[in-house]
N, C-alpha and C positions, 0 to 999 in steps of 0.2 A: 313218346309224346310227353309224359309226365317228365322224363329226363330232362328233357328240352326246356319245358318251362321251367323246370329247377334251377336251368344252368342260368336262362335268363335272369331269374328272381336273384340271385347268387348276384350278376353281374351287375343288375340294377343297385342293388344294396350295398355295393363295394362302391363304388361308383357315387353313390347319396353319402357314405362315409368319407369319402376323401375329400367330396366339398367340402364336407362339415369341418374337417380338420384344417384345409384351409383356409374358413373363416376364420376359426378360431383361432389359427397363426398370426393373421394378418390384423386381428383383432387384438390377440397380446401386443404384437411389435406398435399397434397407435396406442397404447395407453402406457408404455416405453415411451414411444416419440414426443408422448405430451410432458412426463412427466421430465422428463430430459433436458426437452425446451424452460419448462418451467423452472427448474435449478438454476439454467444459463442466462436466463433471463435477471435470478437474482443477484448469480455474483457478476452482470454487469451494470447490473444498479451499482453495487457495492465499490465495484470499479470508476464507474461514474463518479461518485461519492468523493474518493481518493483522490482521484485525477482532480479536481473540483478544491480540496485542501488544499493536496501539492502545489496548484497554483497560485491559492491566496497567500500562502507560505515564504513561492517564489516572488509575490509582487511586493512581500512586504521587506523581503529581505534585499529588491532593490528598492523602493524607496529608502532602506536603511543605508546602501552604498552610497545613494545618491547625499546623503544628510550629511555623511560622513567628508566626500570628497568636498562638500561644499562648504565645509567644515575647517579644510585641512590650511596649510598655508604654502600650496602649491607644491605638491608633493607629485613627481614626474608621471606615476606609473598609477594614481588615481584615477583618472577621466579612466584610463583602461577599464581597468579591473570595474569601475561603477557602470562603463558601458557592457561587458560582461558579463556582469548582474540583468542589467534592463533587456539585454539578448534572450537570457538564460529563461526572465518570467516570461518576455513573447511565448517565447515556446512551451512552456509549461501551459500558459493559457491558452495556446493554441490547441495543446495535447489534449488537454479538460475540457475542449470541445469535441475533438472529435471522441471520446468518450460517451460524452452526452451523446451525441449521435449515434454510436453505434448500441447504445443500452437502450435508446428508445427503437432500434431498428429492434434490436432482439425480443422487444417488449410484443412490438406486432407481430413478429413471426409466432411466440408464444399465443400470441391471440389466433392469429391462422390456424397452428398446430392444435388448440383447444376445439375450435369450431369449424376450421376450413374442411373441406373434403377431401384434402391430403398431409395429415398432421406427421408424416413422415418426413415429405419433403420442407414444410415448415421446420420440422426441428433441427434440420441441418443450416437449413437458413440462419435460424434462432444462436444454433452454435458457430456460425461463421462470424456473427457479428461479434456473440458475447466474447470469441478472441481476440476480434479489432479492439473490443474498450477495452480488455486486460494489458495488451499492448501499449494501448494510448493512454493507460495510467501508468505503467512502467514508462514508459517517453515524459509521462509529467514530473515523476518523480525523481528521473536520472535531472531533470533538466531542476529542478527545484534542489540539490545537491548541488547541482554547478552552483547557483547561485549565491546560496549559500556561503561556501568556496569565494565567491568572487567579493563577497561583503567583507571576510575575514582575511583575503590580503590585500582589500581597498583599507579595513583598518592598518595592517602589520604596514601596510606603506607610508601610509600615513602619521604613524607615532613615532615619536621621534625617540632615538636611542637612548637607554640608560645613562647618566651621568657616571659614570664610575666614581663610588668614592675617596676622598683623601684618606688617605692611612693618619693613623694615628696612635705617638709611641704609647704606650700602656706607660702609668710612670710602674715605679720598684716601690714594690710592698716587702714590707717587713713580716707581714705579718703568715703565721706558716701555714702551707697550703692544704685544704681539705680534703677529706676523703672524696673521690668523685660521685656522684651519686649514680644509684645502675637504675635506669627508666627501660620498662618493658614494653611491649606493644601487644596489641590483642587484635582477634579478629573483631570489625566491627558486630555487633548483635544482629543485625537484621542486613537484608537488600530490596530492592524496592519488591522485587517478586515478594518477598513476606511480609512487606508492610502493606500492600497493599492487595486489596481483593478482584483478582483478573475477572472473574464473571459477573461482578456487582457495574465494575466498566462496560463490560460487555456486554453494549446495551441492545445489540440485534443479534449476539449468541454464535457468532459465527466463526470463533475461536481465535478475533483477532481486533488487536485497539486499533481506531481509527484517532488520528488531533481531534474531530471535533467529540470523540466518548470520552477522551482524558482531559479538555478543556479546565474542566472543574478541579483536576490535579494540578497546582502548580508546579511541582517538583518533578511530575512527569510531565509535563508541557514543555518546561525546561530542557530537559535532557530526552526528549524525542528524537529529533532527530542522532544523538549517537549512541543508543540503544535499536532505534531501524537498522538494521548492522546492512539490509542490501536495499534499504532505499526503497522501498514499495510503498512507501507511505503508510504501512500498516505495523504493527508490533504484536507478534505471537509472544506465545509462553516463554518459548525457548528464549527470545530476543531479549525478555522482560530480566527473567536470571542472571541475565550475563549485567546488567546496569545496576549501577549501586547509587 
């Protein structure tokens, strides 16, 4: 008899131990699922953000084709390349929305995944979207590179060829000729990676410049775009080194 109820007591307590284990499983994997959604959720703000540049970038750089063709004095292949341009911001503005879209989708799943009563299923939610907006800022920023492109051979069409110079005889000197001088060249001192301070830009820490953190640089505002060496609209360390 005593056997018996031991075995019971035995199989009650194995039994109350496996629940508890899992709870406990299922209870680590949501505070995973929340904190998951919650990163995804940041970098498709971040993305939003990008997408959101790329586009004002892309519209400025058609108005700029447009200035140009209108500028020109009938140069064939202008209307193209400026219509090429105004194509290029549709799309990039179009991309920066659906961005937006999909960072505020992630923002509610993040909120679901916080408070709903399945922060699992929310977090996969949360990650589906925040790869639509990383997406639809790569789509803004390819498309804001077109444009780009289409302003600077709406210019190269538009200007008109060199004159070549007349030649001109040198007259005869008398006078006897110099030693030639030897000029050396150096490496410049600096490149912009050491003249400038990447985390003092980096003003949300996320290991990467956005146009509106270097705004305030001129000389990196300038030379942004060919420094993004793959168009993401963003510029890490590595990108930063390579620009002089």
């Amino acid at each position: 008899m005593n056997s018996r109820i031991t075995t019971l007591t035995i199989a009650a307590t194995m039994v109350a131990c496996g629940a508890t284990g899992a709870a406990l499983a299922q209870s680590q994997s949501e505070v995973a699922a929340k904190h998951s959604a919650k990163l995804d959720a940041k970098a498709a703000v971040n993305d939003a953000e990008a997408a959101r540049e790329n586009a004002a970038a892309a519209q400025d750089s058609a108005r700029t084709a447009t200035t140009v063709r209108n500028a020109s004095t009938g140069a064939a292949n202008a209307d193209y390349h400026a219509y090429s341009a105004q194509q290029s911001s549709n799309t990039a503005q179009a991309a920066a929305q659906e961005a937006v879209d999909a960072a505020h989708a992630t923002q509610a799943a993040q909120a679901a995944a916080t408070d709903g009563a399945n922060p699992v299923a929310a977090a996969a939610e949360a990650r589906e979207a925040a790869s639509a907006a990383r997406d639809a800022s790569a789509a803004s920023a390819d498309a804001s590179a077109r444009a780009q492109a289409a302003v600077e051979a709406t210019t190269q069409t538009t200007t008109p060829p060199p004159v070549a110079p007349v030649p001109v005889t040198a007259p005869v000197s008398t006078v006897p000729p110099q030693q030639p001088a030897t000029i050396t060249s150096r490496t410049p001192d600096s490149t912009l990676a050491q003249k400038l301070d990447f985390n003092a830009l980096d003003g949300n820490g996320d290991e990467m410049l956005s146009r509106r953190e270097v705004s305030g640089n001129a000389e990196l505002t300038n030379s942004f775009a060919a420094i993004d060496s793959n168009h993401d609209g963003q510029i890490t360390r590595r990108e930063l080194a390579g620009g002089k």
